[in-house]
N, C-alpha and C positions, 0 to 999 in steps of 0.2 A: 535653511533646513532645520528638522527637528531634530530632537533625539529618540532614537527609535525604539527607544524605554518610551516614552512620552507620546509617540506616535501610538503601540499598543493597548498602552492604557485609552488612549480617544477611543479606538476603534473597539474596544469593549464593551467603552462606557456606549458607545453607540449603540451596538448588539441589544445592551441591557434596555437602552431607554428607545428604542424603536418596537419592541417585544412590548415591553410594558404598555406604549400609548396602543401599539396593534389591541392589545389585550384590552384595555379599561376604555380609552375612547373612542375607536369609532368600533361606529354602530353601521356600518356598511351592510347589507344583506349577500354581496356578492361574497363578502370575505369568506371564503372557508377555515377548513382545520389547518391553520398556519403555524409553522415553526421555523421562527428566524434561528439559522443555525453559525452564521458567521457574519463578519461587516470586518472588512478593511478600506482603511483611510491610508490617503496621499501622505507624503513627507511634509507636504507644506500645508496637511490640514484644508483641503478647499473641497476635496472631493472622496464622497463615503460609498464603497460599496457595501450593500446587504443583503448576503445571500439568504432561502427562506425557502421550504419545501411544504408542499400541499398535499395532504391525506385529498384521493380521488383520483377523477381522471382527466383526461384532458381539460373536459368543460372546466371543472371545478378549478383547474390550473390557471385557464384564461379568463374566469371570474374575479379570482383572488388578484390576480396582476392586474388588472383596469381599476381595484377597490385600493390596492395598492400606489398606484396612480393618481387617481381621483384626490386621496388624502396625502401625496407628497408635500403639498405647502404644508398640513399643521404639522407633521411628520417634520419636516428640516427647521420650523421657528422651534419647535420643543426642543431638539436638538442642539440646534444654537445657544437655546437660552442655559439651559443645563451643562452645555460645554463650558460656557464663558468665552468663547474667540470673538477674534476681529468680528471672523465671517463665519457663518453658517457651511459646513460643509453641503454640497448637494449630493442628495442622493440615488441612487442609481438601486434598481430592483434588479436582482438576477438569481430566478429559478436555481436551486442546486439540485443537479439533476445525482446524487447521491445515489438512490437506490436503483436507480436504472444502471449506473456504475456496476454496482454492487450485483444485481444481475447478472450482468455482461460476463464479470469475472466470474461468476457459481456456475454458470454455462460453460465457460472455459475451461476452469477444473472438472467439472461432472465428463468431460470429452477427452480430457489426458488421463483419466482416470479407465476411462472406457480402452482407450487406446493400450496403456498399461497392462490392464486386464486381458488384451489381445495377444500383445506380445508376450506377456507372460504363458498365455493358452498354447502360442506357438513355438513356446521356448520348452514345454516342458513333451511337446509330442516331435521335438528335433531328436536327430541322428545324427555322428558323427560325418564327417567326410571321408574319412581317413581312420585310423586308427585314436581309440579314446586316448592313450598317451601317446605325443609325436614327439617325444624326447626320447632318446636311448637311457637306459635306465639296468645297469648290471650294479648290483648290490653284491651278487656272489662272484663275479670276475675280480670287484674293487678289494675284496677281503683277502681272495689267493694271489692279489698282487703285492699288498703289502707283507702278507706273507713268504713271500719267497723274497724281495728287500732284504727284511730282516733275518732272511740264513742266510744272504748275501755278503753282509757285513762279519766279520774275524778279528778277533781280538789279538793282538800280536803279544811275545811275551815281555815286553816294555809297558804294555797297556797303551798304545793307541790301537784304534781300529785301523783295516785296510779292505779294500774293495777287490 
């Protein structure tokens, strides 16, 4: 097993040099507007994922993955050699389906937001059930009570009080 300081750095360094050869050598016509945006590698270094998202649409999705394909051998020697290991990791291509994510969730807030907006419509055209305070609430009872308390109490002439 590696260290997983050591593991990060591969799978960077991979990121970096999979973009670069995408970018400078091939010349593939399927390729589209590719952006490798992540690669993680195994503990033991043998095998590299790299994730990679295409500006378009489907087609152009399933263009770039077979140009992607097609050039995996010079793709994992560049690799290899730039790493220095034993072995070549291999590499595995996988879509990162990011903005469709990213979608999903703006859909999902723009609808609790809709909802919000609802309950709030029908919070503010509510009516009590019952009486707006359901607490008994004597403010002038509480004051002629302590009131009468206090002429309750007698000073004796020793000075204690008496009840």
């Amino acid at each position: 097993m590696s260290d997983p300081a050591k593991v990060r750095r591969h799978a960077e360094r991979v990121r970096e040099l999979v973009a670069s050869v995408v970018r400078s050598q091939i010349k593939d016509p399927r390729l589209g507007m590719i952006t490798i945006t992540d690669a993680r590698i195994t503990a033991d270094l043998r095998e590299a994922t790299v994730f990679y998202t295409v500006l378009g649409d489907a087609v152009a999705q399933a263009d770039t993955a077979a140009a992607l394909e097609s050039a995996k051998g010079l793709l994992r020697s560049t690799v290899g050699k730039a790493l220095g290991l034993r072995h070549s990791p291999t590499l595995t291509f996988v879509l990162d389906d990011v903005q469709d994510q990213v979608k999903h969730i703006d859909d999902l807030l723009a609808a609790a937001r809709n909802a919000d907006a609802e309950v709030q419509r029908l919070a503010a055209q509510a009516k009590y059930a019952g009486e707006a305070q359901p607490y008994r609430v004597d403010d002038e009872t509480d004051e002629a009570d302590e009131a009468d308390e206090a002429s309750d109490v007698k000073e004796t002439p020793r000075g204690g009080e008496t009840r």
